[in-house]
N, C-alpha and C positions, 0 to 999 in steps of 0.2 A: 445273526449269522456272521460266523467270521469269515474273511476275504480269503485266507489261503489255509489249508490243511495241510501241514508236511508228513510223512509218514515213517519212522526212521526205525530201523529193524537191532537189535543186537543179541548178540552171543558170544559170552567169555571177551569183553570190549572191556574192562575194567579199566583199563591204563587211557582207555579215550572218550570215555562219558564224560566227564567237561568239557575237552576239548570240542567236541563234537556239540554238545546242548548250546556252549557258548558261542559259537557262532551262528548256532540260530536264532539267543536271547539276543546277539550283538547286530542283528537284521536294521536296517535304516529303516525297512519297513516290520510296523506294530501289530497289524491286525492281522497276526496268526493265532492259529492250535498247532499243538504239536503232538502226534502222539506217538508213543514211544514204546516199542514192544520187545519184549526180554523174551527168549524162544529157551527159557530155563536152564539161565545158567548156572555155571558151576562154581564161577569165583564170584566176588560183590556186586556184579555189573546191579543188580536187580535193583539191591539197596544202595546205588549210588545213584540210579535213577528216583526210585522212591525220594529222596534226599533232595534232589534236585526240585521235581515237581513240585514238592511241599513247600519250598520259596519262590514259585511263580506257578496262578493257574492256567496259566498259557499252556503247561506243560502236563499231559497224561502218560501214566504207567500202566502199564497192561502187561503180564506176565500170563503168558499160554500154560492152560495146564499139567503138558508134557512137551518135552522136546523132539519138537520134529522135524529138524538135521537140515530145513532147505528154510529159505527164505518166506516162499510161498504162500506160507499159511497165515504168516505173522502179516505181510502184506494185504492179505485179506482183509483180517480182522481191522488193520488199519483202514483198508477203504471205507469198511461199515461204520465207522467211527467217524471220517470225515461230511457225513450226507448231508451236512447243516454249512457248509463251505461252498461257495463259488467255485473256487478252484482247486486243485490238490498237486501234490508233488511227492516224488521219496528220495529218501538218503537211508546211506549204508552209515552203520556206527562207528565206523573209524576212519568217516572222511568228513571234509568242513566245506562250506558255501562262503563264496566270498560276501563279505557287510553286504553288499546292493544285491544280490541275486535277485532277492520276493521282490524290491521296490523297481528294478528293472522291468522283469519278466512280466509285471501285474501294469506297471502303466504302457508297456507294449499290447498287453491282450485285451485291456480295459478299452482301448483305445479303436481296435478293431475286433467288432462281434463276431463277423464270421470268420475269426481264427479258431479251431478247436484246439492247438497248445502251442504253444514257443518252447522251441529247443534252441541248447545255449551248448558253450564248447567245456569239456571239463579241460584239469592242468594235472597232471598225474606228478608227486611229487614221494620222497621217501620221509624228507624231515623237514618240518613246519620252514625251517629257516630259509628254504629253496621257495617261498612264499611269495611274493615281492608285493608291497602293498601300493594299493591304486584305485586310484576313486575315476568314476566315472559320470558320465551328465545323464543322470538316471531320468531326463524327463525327452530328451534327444538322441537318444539312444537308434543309431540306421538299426532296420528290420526287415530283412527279406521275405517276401510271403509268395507260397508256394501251393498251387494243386496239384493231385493226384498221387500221394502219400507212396500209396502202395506200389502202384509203378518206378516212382523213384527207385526207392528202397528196392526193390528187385532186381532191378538194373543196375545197382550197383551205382548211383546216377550221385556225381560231386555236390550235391542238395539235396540229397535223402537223408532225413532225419536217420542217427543208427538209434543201433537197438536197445541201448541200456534205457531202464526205467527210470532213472536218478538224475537225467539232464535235462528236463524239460519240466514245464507248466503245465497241467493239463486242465480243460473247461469240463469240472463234473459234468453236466449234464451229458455231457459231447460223450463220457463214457462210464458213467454210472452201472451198467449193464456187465460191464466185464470184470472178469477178477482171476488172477493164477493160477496154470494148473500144478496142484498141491503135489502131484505123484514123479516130479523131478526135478530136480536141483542146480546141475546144468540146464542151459538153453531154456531157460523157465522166461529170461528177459526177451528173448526175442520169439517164442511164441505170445505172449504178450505183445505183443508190440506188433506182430504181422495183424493180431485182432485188431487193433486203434487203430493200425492204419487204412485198414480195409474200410472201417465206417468214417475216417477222416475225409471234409468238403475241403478243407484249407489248413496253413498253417503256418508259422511266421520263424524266422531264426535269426537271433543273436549271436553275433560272429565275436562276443567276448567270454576270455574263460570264468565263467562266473561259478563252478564248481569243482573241488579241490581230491582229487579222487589219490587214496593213498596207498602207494604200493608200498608190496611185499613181499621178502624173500622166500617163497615157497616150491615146492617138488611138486611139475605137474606131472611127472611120469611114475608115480609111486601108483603101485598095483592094484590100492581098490580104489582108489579116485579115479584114475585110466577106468575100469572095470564099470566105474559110475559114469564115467561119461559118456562113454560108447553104448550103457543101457538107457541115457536120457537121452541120447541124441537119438536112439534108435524111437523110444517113444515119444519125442516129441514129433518126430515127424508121421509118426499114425496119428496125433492127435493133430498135426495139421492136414493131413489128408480128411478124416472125418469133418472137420470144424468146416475147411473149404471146400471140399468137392464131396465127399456123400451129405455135408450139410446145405450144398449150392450157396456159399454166403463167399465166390470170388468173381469179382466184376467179368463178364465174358470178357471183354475189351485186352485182360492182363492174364486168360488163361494157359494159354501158351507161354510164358514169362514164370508164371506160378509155377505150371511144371518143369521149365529148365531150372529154375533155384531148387524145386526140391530134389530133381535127381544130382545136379551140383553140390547142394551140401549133404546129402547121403555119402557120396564119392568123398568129400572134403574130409566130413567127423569121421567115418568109419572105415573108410579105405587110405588114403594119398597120407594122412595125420598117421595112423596105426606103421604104416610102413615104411614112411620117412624120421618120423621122430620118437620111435621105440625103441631104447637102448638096452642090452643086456639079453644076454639067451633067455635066462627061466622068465623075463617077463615078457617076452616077446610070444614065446610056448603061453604064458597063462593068458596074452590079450587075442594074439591074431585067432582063434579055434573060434573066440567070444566072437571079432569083428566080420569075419566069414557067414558066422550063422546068424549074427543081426540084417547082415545085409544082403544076405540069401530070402530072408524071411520080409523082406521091403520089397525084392523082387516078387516071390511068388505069391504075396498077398494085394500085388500090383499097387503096392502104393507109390511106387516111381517107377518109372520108363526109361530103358536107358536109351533110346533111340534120342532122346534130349539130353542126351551125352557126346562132347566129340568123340571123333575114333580113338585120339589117343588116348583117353580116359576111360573108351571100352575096353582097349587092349590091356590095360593097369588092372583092370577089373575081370579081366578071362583068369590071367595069371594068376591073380590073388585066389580068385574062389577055388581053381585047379589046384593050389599048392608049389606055384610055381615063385616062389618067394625072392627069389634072387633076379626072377628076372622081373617081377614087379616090380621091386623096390629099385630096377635101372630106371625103367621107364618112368616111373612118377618122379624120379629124381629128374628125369631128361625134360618130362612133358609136365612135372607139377603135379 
């Protein structure tokens, strides 16, 4: 059995498949797998990977038989591939872990059983050089340990693990059972993540940046990525209503809490975002018609409530769905 499973996604990454593999092969800690999945790409990502694995069998290739445009799926197939691992983890293919992440995170959760994972801080960086290298006392390493996951995280609580899937350790057993829902692209990590935390006892965090997350110059307001967001954020949150309240799998203790987050981020992704930061008439005419009728269709299918909304976030919300466009977008500029 090996100690840690990491699970690393790519598409059209060519220019960072070594960068990327090499700081996994460069790990202070030995006793990983790695697998690696190619969600069919279209330049050499595939055969650079193949390439790579063929000179260490630490390293597996997996290429999905069609490309299916979200992470999701590829992460799947990774977990099914880790079930002979203690622990598991994922990375994105064009970002890098610092040398001690595994040997940190493994002798923190080795150390105490009933931690279900360790979450650690990434360093969001554009070019390698902005990097600074720095060893740490990977057997001393302080670890704050925390119950009640899911509360934190609601609350919005300065010790709630977030939501990205890619900065923490997780104890398979602790979540063998769950896996991503395939049907969207956006908010795929943080439905994920309200699951693990809902069955998380405990859990432990490393206040170092031990993960190297790399940004990019990209258009978040271009018209079918907008058009995608606004129809995942719409279904991820029927799939959180189903999952936690017609499936009963949310603690009574936090339901009240459940439903202020989910009528707050309905208001958030689909309303206060559409109205604040949509630039240009024709794309404003092609998203707001979309954001009205997603979040018309949240109301009458009672998957949120706006009475766990303040007033001024109801009043943002009268005007938007009326058509009343100029005076929305005062008010959520006034109230957020």
């Amino acid at each position: 059995m090996n100690k840690i499973g990491i699970i690393v996604v790519f598409y059209n990454l060519s220019h960072y498949v070594e960068e990327c593999l090499n700081s996994i092969k460069n790990q202070t800690f030995k006793d990983f797998k790695c697998i690696c999945i190619d969600d069919r790409s279209t330049d050499d990502t595939f055969e650079k990977l193949q390439q790579f694995s063929n000179n260490d069998d630490r390293f597996v290739t997996i290429q999905n038989e069609k490309n299916y445009g979200s992470p999701c799926h590829s992460r799947n197939i990774g977990i099914e591939n880790v079930n002979d691992c203690k622990y598991f983890m994922f990375m994105d293919g064009d970002d890098l872990l610092h040398p001690q992440t595994m040997e940190i995170c493994f002798n923190a959760i080795e150390k105490k059983s009933e931690l279900d994972f360790i979450a650690f801080n990434k360093f969001t960086f554009g070019n390698v050089s902005e990097i600074k290298d720095q060893k740490y006392d990977a057997q001393s390493t302080p670890i704050t340990e925390h119950n009640n996951a899911l509360e934190l995280f609601l609350k919005r609580d300065a010790q709630s693990p977030d939501s990205p899937a890619w900065n923490k350790l997780y104890r398979y057993n602790s979540y063998k059972e769950f896996c991503f829902y395939e049907d969207i692209f956006y908010e795929d990590d943080y439905m994920y993540a309200l699951q693990l935390y809902a069955k998380t006892n405990r859990f432990g965090k490393v206040d170092l940046p031990l993960y190297f997350y790399r940004r990019h110059e990209a258009s978040v307001t271009s018209g079918l990525r907008a058009e995608r967001y606004l129809n995942d954020a719409t279904t991820r949150l029927k799939h959180t209503y189903d999952y936690f309240i017609t499936g009963n799998n949310i603690p009574t203790s936090v339901d009240t809490l459940f439903q202020q987050q989910m009528a707050n981020d309905a208001y958030r992704m689909i309303v206060s975002k559409i109205i604040r930061k949509t630039k240009g008439k024709e794309l404003r005419a092609q998203l707001i018609p979309i954001a009205q009728r997603n979040f018309q269709r949240l109301i009458d299918e009672k998957i949120i409530d706006l009475k766990y909304l303040c007033i001024a976030n109801r009043l943002v919300i009268k005007a938007f769905l009326n058509n009343q466009l100029g005076l929305a977008k005062l008010l959520a500029k006034i109230f957020g």
